[in-house]
C-alpha positions as MATLAB code, in Angstrom:
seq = 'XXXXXXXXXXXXXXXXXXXXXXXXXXXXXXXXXXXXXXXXXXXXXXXXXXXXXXXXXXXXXXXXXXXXXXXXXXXXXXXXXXXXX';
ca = [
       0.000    0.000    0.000;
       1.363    3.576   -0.804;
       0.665    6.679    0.957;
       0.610    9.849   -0.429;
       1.434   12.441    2.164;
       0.575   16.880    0.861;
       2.523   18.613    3.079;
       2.519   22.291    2.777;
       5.274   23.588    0.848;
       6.601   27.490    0.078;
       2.898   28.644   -0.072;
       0.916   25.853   -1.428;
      -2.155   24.383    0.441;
      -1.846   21.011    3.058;
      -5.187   20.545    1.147;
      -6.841   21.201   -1.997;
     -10.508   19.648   -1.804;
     -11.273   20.790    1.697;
     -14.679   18.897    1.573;
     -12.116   15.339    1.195;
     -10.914   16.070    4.628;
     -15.352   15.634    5.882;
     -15.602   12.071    8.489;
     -11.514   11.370    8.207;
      -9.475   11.143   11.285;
      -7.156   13.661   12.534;
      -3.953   13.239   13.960;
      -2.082   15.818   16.412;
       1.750   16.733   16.052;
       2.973   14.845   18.360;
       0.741   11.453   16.833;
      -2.238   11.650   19.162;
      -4.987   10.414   17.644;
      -7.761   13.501   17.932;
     -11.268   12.657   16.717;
     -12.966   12.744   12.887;
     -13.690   15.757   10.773;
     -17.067   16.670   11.041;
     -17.877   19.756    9.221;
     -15.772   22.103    7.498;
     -15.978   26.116    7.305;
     -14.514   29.315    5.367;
     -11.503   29.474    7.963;
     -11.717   26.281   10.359;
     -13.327   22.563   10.562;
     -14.396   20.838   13.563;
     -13.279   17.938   14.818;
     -15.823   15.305   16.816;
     -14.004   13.492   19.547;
     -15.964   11.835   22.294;
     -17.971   14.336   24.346;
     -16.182   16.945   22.847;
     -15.200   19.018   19.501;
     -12.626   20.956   18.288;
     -12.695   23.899   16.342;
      -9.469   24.245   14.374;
      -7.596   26.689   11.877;
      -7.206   25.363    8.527;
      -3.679   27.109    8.682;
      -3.155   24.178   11.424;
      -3.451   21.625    8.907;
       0.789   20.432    8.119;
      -0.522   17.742    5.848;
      -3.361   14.747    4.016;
      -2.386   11.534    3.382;
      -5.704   11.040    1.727;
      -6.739    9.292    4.513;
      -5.716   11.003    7.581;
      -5.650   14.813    8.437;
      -1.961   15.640    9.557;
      -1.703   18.670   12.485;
       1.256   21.262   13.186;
      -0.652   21.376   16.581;
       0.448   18.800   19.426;
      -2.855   17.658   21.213;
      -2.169   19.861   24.456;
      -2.348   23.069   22.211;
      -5.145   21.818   20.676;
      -7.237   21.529   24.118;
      -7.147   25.351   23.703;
      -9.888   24.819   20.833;
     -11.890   22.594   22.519;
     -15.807   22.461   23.111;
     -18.789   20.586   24.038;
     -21.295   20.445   21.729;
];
């Protein structure tokens, strides 16, 4: 199997079809597993995780792999974003 990793490179987007990223799981900097996309936005997405959700930047995004939403954030900035639903 062969995974394609976007990172963001010298201006160009972590992702190009924002509305791919919808139900796949996110992963924190530091390889914490954080939840599944559940909606995207202009400026941010949400992530569900549990009891709560996440609102992040899409500037927070470092990569895709197609299947799994990459982070620059590690999870303990990330708690920063978090709320319940």
């Amino acid at each position: 199997m062969i995974h394609v990793i976007y990172i963001e490179l010298s201006g160009e987007p972590a992702v190009y079809d924002w509305d791919r990223i919808v139900l796949r799981p996110v992963r924190s900097k530091d390889n914490q597993d954080v939840g599944n996309v559940i909606s995207v936005e202009k400026d941010t997405f949400t992530i569900h995780s549990g009891r709560y959700e996440f609102i992040v930047s899409k500037n927070d995004v470092e990569g895709f792999t197609g299947g799994e939403v990459l982070l620059s954030k590690n999870y303990v900035d990330l708690q920063k974003s978090k709320i319940k639903p």
